[in-house]
Legacy VTK file of the C-alpha trace (Angstrom):
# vtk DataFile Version 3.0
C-alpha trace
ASCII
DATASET POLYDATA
POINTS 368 float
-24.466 17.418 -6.006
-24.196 19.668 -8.740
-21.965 23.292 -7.570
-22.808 26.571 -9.459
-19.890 29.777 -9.397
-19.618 32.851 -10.644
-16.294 33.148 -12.246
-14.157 36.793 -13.898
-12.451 36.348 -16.981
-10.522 38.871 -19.037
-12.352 40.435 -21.295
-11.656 39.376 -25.068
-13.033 41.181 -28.175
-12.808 38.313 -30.972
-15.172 35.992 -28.993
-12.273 34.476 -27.213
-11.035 32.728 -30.412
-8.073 34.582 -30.273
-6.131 37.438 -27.924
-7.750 40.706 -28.740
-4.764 43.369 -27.382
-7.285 44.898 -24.642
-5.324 46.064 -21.840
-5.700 45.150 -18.580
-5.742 46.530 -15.346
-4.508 44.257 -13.378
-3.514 40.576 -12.669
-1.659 38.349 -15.210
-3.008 40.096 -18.376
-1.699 43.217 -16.961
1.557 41.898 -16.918
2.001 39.612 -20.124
-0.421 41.384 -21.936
-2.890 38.281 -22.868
-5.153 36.018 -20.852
-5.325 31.957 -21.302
-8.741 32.390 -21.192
-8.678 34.333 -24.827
-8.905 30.681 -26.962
-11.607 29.625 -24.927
-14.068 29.370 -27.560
-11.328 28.763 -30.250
-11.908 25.519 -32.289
-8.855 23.311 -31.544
-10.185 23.431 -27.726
-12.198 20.848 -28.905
-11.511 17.215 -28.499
-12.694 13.434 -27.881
-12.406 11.155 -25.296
-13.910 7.530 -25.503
-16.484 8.459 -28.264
-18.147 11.466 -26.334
-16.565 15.541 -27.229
-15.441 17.731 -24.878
-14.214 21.724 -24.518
-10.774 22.223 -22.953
-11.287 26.337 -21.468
-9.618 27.983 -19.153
-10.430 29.607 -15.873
-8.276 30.373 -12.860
-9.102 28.178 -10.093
-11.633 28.016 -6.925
-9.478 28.712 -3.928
-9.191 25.829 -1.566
-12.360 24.666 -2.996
-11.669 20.817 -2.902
-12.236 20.595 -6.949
-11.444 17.205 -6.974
-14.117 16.197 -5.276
-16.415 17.635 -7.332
-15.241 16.516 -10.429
-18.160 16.486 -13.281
-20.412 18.586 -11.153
-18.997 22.382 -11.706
-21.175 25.017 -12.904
-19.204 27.600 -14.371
-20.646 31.026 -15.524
-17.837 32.941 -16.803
-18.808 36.870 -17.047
-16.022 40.014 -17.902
-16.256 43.311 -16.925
-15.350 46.567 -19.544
-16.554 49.699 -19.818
-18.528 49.553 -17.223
-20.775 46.421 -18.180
-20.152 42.664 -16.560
-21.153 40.354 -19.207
-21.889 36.798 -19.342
-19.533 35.468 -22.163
-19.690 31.631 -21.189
-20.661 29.151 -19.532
-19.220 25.560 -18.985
-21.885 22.800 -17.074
-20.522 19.160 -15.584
-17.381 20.521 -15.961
-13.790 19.430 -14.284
-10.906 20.890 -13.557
-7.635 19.662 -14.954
-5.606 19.864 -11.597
-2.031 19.666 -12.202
-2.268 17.078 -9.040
-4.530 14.631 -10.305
-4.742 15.276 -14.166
-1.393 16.532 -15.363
-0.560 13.836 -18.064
-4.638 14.565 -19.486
-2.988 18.835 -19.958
-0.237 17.643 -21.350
-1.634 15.086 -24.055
-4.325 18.080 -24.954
-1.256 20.449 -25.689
0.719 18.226 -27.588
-2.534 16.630 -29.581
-3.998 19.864 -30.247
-1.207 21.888 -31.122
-1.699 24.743 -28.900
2.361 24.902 -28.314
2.478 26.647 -31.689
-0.398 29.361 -30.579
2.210 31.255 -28.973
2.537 33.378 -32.162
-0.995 34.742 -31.976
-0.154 36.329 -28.645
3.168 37.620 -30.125
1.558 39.802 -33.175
0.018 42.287 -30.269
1.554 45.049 -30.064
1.191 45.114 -26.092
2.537 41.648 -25.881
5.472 42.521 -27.767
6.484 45.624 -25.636
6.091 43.829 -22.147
8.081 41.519 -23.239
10.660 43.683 -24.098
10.316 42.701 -27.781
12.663 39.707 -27.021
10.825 36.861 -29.117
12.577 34.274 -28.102
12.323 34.788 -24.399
8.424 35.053 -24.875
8.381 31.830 -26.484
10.003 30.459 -23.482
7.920 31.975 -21.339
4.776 30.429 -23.387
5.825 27.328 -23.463
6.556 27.293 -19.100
3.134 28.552 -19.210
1.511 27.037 -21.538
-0.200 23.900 -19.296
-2.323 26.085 -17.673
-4.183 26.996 -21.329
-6.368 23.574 -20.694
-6.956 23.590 -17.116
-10.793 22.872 -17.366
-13.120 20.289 -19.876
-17.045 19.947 -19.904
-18.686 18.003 -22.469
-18.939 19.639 -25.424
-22.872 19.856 -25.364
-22.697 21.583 -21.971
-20.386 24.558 -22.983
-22.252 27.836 -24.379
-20.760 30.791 -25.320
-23.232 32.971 -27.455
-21.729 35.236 -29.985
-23.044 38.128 -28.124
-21.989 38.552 -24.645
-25.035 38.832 -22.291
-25.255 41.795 -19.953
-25.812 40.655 -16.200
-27.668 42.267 -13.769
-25.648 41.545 -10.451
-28.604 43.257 -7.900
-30.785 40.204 -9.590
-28.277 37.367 -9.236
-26.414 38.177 -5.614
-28.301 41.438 -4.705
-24.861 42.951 -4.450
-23.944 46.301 -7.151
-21.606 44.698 -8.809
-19.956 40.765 -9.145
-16.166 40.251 -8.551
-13.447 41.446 -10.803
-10.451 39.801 -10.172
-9.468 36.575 -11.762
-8.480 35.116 -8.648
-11.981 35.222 -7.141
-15.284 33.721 -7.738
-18.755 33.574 -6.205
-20.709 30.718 -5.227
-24.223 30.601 -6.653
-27.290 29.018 -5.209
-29.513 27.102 -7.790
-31.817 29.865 -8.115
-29.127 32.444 -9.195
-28.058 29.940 -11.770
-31.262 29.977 -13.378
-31.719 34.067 -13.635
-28.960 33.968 -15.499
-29.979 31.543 -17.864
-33.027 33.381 -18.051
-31.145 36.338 -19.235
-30.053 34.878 -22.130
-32.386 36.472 -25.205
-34.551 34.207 -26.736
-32.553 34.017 -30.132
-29.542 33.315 -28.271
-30.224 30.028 -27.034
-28.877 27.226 -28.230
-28.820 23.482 -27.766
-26.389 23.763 -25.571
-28.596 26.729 -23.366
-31.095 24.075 -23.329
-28.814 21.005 -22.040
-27.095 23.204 -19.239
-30.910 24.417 -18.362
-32.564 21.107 -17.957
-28.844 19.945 -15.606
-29.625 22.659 -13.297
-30.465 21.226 -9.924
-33.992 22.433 -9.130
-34.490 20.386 -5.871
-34.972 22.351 -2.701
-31.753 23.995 -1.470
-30.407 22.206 1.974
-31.198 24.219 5.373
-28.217 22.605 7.189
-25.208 24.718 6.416
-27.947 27.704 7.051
-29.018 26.139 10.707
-24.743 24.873 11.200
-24.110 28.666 10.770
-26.772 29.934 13.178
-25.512 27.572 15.721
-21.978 28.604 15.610
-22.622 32.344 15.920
-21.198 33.409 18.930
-22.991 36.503 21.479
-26.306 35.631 20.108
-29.122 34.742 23.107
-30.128 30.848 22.303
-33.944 31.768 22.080
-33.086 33.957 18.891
-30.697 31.169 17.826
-34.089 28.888 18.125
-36.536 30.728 16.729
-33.889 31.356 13.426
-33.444 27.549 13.089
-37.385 27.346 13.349
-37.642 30.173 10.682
-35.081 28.317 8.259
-36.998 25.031 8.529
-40.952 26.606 8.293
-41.755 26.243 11.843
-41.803 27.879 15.030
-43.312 31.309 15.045
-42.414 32.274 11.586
-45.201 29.405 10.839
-47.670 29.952 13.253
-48.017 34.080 12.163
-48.192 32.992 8.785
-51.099 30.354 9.527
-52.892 32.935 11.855
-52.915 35.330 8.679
-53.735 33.126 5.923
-56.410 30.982 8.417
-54.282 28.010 8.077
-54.915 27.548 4.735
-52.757 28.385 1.497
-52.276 31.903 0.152
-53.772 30.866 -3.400
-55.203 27.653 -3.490
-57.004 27.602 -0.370
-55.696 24.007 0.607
-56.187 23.688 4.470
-54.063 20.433 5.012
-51.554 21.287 7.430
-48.653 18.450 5.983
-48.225 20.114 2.691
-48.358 23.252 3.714
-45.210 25.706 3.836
-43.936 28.894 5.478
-42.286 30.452 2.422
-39.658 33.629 2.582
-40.210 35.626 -0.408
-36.860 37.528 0.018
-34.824 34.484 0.746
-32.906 33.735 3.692
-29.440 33.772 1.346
-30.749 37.379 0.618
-31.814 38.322 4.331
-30.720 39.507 7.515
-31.587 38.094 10.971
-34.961 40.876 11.236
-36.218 39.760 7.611
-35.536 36.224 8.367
-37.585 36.459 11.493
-40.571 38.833 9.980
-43.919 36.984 8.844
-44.404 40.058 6.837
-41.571 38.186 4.416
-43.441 35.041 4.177
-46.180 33.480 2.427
-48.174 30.428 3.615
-48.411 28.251 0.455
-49.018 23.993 -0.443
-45.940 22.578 -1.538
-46.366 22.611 -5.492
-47.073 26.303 -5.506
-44.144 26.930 -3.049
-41.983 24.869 -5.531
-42.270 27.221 -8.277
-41.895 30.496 -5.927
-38.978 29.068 -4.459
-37.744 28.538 -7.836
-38.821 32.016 -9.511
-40.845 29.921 -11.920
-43.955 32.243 -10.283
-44.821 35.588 -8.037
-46.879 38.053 -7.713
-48.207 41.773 -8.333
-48.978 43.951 -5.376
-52.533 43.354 -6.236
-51.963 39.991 -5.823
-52.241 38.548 -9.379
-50.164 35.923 -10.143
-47.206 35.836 -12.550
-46.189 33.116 -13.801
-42.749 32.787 -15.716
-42.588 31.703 -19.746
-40.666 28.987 -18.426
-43.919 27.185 -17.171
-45.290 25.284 -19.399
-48.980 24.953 -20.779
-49.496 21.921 -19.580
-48.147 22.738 -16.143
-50.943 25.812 -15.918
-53.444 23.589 -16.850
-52.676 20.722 -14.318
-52.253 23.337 -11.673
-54.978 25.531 -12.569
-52.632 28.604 -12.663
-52.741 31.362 -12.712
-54.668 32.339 -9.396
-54.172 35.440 -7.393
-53.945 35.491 -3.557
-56.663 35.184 -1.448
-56.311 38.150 0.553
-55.112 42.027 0.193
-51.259 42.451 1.024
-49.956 44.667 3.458
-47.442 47.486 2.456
-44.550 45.270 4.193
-45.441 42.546 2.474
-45.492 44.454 -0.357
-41.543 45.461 -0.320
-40.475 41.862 0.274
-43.072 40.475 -2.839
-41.130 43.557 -5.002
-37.766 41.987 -3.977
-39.061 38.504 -5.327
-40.405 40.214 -8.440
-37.065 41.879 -9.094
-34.787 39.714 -7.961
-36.094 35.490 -7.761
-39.041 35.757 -10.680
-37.791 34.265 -14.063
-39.682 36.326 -16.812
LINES 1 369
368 0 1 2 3 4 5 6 7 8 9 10 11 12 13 14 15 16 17 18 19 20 21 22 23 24 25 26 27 28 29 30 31 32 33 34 35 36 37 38 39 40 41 42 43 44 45 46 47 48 49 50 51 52 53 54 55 56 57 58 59 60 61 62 63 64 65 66 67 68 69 70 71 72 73 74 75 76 77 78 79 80 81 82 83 84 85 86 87 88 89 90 91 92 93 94 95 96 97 98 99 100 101 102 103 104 105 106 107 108 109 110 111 112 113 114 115 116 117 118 119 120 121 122 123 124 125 126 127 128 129 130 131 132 133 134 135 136 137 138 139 140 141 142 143 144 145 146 147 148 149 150 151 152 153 154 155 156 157 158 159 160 161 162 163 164 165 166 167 168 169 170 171 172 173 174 175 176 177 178 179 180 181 182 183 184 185 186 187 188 189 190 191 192 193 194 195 196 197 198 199 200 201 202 203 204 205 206 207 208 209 210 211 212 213 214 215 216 217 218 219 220 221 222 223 224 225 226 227 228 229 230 231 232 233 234 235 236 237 238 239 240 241 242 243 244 245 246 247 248 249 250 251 252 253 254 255 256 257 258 259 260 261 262 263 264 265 266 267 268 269 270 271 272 273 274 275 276 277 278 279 280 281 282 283 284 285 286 287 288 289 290 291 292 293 294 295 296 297 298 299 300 301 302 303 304 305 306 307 308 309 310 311 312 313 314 315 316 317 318 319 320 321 322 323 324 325 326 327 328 329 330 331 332 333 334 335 336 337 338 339 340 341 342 343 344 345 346 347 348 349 350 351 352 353 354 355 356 357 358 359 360 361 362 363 364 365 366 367
């Protein structure tokens, strides 16, 4: 199943072809005065294995994350922060990471084939690298070359890696309704499926390439999986077992969550009107991810909807205006609306509550 993270690089200004000289604040380009990450979009990163192309990049890694278990199903948006933007500046899809434990003869093959031994010199012509380094050539070179494994620590097929000349300015209240994403290397920030797409989505029209497209049409789509939710809810400790019960019910569409939601919309859908009980479903607008234990519970922050038009509010691909006209995201295509007959506004007036959790999904879920 595929895995999507949000990962901090350090920020490069020659499109991470070469090291740039920005200083950093902290972590290894604070010390040394470059970043691995600074060739990731340089050319000889490229290479071919078995007739198909691939990127080499680098990234630091994903904690304890068992990467090798996931190997071909990484997600990796790669985003800097300067000057008080975060910017998306690449992103890698099916990719795998070179462990030293599992693929250290693969690193050291793509160092020796693609002569990135020699790229040492590049770093040395900044000034910064030159004075924390005590101008001492030689012992840089030393130091490069005990380093210089970790330069390829990543691959992705080469159709599945983007990096847009322009880095992309994220809004981090849209993708993990937090003020701002992680800065230090070290970290990163799992995404669910939805998140994955606004960012896609924030890519400008004129920006996206074949590769945008590929990495857009591998995002997994499918309905995210309520276990780890209800395994969570069940291990929380000081919390009475009815509320424990009626969150599990909430998570999975049922219990009272449901039966408010059918008692407002008479037991039929919110916008089509479709009054067969099996294919109907109690929706969160502000999702549970997003939510605490009151919102999750509310039936003000639900919609009763059949399951195609819950598909594509669950996925941001529609939503709605406080009048209750539809909108439906560019992403949707003709042929879709016309199938569907969308769009079509809800059936009833909203409530001010329901309101504020319908502006959340406007701002937050809908992809424009």
């Amino acid at each position: 199943m595929a895995r999507y993270y949000l990962k901090p690089v350090f920020w490069n200004t020659e499109n991470y072809q070469r090291p740039s000289g920005v200083k950093a604040n902290s972590g290894y380009p604070a010390a040394y005065g470059f970043g691995h990450e600074e060739w990731n979009n340089a050319d000889f990163m490229r290479f071919a294995d078995q007739g198909r192309s691939f990127r080499a990049f680098y990234v630091e890694g994903l904690g304890n994350t068992p990467v090798d278990d996931i190997e071909g199903e990484v997600f990796l948006f790669m985003y800097a922060s300067h000057d008080r933007l975060q910017q998306l500046v690449g992103i890698a899809g099916k990719a795998t990471c070179l462990s030293p434990e599992t693929h250290q003869q693969e690193r050291e093959d793509l160092v020796e084939r693609h002569g990135i031994k020699p790229k040492w010199t590049e770093a040395w012509d900044l000034p910064i690298v030159r004075r924390l380094h005590q101008n001492n050539r030689r012992a840089f070179e030393r130091f490069w070359n005990h380093d210089v494994l970790w330069t390829p620590n990543w691959k992705c097929p080469e159709d599945l890696f983007f990096w847009p000349d322009t880095p992309i300015t994220l809004d981090s209240i849209k993708i993990t309704g937090k003020q701002k994403l992680l800065t230090m290397f070290g970290s990163y920030t799992e995404i669910a499926p939805n998140a994955a797409n606004r960012i896609m989505a924030s890519v400008p029209i004129e920006a996206r390439t074949a590769a945008w497209l590929r990495i857009r049409d591998e995002i997994d789509v499918s309905f995210e999986d309520a276990s780890p939710d209800i395994a969570d809810i069940k291990a929380t400790q000081g919390m009475r077992a009815t509320t424990k019960q009626a969150l599990i019910d909430a998570r999975l569409g049922q219990g009272d969550f449901r039966t408010r939601l059918m008692e407002r919309w008479d037991a039929a859908c919110a916008v089509t009107g479709c009054d067969q009980p099996q294919v109907l479903r109690a929706s969160h607008m502000k999702p549970w991810r997003s939510s605490n234990n009151t919102d999750r519970l509310n039936p003000h922050n639900g919609l009763l909807l059949s399951a195609n038009v819950d598909a594509l509010c669950d996925r941001g691909l529609v939503s709605f205006q406080d009048n209750g006209t539809m909108l439906i995201s560019t992403q949707v295509s003709q042929t879709t609306r016309n199938l569907l007959d969308l769009p079509a506004s809800l059936r009833k007036q909203l409530h001010d509550e329901e309101k504020g959790f319908l502006t959340f999904h406007r701002d937050t879920i809908f992809l424009p």
